[in-house]
Every structure is written in structure tokens, then in C-alpha cells.
TORKOL-4160 file (C-alpha; in steps of 0.2 Angstrom, whole numbers, padded with zeros to 4 digits, m for minus):
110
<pt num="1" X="0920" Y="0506" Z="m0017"/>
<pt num="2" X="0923" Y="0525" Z="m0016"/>
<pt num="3" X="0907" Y="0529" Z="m0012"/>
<pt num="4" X="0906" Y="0516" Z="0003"/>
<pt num="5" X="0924" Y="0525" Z="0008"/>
<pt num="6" X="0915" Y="0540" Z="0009"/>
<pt num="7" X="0903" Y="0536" Z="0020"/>
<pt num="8" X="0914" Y="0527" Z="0028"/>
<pt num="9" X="0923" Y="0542" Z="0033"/>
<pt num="10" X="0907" Y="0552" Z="0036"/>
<pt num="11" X="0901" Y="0540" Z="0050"/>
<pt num="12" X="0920" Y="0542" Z="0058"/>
<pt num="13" X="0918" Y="0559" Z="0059"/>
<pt num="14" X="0902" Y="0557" Z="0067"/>
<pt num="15" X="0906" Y="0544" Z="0079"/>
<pt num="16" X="0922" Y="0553" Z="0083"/>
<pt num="17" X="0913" Y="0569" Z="0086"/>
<pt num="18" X="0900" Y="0562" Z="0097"/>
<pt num="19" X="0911" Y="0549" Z="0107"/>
<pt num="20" X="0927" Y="0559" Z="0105"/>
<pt num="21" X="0938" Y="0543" Z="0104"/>
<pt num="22" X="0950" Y="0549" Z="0116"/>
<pt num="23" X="0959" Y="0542" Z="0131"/>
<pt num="24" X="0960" Y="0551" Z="0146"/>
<pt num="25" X="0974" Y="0549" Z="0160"/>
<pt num="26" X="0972" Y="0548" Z="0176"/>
<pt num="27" X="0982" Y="0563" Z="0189"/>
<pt num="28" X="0992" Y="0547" Z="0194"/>
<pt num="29" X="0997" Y="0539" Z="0178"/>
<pt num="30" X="1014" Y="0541" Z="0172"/>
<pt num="31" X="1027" Y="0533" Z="0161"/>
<pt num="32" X="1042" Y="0525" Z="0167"/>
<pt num="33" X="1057" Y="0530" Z="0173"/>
<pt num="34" X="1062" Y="0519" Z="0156"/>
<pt num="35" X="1051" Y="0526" Z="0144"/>
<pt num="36" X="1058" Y="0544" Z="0150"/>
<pt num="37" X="1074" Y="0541" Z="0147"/>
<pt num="38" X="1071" Y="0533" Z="0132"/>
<pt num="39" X="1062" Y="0551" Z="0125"/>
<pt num="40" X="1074" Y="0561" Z="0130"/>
<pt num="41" X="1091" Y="0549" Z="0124"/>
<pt num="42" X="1085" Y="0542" Z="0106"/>
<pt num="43" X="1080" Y="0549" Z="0093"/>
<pt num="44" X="1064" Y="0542" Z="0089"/>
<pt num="45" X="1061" Y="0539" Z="0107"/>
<pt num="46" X="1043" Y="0549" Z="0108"/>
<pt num="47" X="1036" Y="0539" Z="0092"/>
<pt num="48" X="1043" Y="0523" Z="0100"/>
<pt num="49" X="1035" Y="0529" Z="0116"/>
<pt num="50" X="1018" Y="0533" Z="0110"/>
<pt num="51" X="1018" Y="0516" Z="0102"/>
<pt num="52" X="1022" Y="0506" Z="0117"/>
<pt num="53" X="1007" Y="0516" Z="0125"/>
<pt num="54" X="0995" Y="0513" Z="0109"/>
<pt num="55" X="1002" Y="0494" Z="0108"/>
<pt num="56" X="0997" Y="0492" Z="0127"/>
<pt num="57" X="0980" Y="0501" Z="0126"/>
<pt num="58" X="0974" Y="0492" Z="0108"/>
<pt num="59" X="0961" Y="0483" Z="0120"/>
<pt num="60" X="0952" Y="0495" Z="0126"/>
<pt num="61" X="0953" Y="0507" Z="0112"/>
<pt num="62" X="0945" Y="0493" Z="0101"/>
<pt num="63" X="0931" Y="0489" Z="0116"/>
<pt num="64" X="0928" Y="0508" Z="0116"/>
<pt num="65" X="0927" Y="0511" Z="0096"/>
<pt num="66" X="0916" Y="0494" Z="0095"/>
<pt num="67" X="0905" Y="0499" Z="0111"/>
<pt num="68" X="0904" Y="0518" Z="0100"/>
<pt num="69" X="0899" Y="0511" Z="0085"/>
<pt num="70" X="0886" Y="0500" Z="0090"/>
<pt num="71" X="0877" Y="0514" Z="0100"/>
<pt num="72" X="0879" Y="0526" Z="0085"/>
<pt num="73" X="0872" Y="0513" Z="0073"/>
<pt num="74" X="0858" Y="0509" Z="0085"/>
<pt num="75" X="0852" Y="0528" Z="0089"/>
<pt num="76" X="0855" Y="0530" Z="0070"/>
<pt num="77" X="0845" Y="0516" Z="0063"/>
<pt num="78" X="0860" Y="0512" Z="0053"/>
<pt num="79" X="0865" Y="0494" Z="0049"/>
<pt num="80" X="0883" Y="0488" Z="0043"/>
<pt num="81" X="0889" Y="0472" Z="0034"/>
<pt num="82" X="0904" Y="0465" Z="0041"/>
<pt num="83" X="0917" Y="0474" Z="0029"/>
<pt num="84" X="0910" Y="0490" Z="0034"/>
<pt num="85" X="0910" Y="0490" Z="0051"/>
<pt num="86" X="0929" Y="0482" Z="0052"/>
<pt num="87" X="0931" Y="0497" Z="0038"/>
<pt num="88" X="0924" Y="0511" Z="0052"/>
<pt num="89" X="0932" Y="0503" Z="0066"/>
<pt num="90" X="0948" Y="0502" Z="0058"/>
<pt num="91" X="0946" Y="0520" Z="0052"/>
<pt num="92" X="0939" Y="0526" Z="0072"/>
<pt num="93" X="0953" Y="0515" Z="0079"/>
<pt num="94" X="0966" Y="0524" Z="0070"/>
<pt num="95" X="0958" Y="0540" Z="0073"/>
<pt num="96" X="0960" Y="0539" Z="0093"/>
<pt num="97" X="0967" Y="0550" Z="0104"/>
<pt num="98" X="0980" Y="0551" Z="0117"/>
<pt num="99" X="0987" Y="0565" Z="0126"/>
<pt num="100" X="1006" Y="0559" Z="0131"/>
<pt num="101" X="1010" Y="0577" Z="0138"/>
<pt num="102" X="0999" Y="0573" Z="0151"/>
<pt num="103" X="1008" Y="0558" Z="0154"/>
<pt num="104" X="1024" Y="0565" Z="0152"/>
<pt num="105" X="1020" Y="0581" Z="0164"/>
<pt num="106" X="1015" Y="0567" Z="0177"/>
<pt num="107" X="1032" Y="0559" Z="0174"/>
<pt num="108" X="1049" Y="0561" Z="0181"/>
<pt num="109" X="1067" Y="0552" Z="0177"/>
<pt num="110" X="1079" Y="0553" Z="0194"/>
């Protein structure tokens, strides 16, 4: 089982250097007036913040590290059993990326 692990991780790093797994925001996104406030007055209000954000995009992240993985393994010629590639997607899903300063310098509380 450690070995699979291995290469497990192996393939992530690959895929994650390839694809980058990384969400990009758009010059008009921004959070809430809410979700401002809420980092600036609590104390784990960034965490709970990034959260929200990861909760709300776990669609598209999964469509994107599904979409990668499939390409990788078909450039590759690399086939997975089901328990890997839920193993790599899980490990690629919880590899991605998100810059919230670029959400938070969009942002602004009145």
C-alpha cells in the first residue's frame, strides 16, 4: 500500500505541475461586503473565509482535477483502478490553489 501511496503522490506532482490546479480570479471578482467584514472582526474569519470559497467552488475544482487526470493518464498511457484514481483525485483536489489576495485586493467593506 505504500508503494501505490508513492506513486500516488508522484502522478500528483506531475499533474499539479503540468495543469497547475489553480483557480484564477477574474479583475471583477470580489468577496462580499460580509465576507470582509467577517476577516477583518473574527478571529478565524480568513480560514472560515477560504472555506466558504473552497466549499463553493468544490464543483469545478473536482470537474478540473477529473478533466486533468484523465488527459494526463491518457498522454501517459497510464491506467488507474477506481481506488487510485479517487486516491489522486482526492490528493490533486486537496492540492488546489487559490489566491484570496486577489480577491481580497478587489474587495472593499463601506
Amino acid at each position: 500500500m505504500s508503494q501505490l501511496k508513492n506513486d500516488i503522490t508522484k502522478l500528483a506532482d506531475e499533474i499539479e505541475s503540468e495543469f497547475g490546479l489553480e483557480i484564477y480570479w477574474d479583475y471583477n471578482d470580489s468577496l462580499s461586503e460580509e465576507q470582509v467584514m467577517k476577516i477583518i472582526l473574527e478571529e478565524d474569519g480568513l480560514m472560515d473565509v477560504e472555506n466558504e470559497l473552497y466549499e463553493y467552488n468544490i464543483d469545478y475544482i473536482s470537474e478540473t482535477v477529473t478533466g486533468a487526470i484523465k488527459e494526463y493518464c491518457n498522454k501517459n498511457d497510464i491506467e488507474l483502478d477506481d481506488d487510485e484514481r479517487d486516491e489522486l483525485r482526492m490528493e490533486c483536489e486537496s492540492r488546489y490553489k487559490f489566491d484570496i489576495n486577489g480577491l481580497i485586493n478587489n474587495s472593499s467593506a463601506h
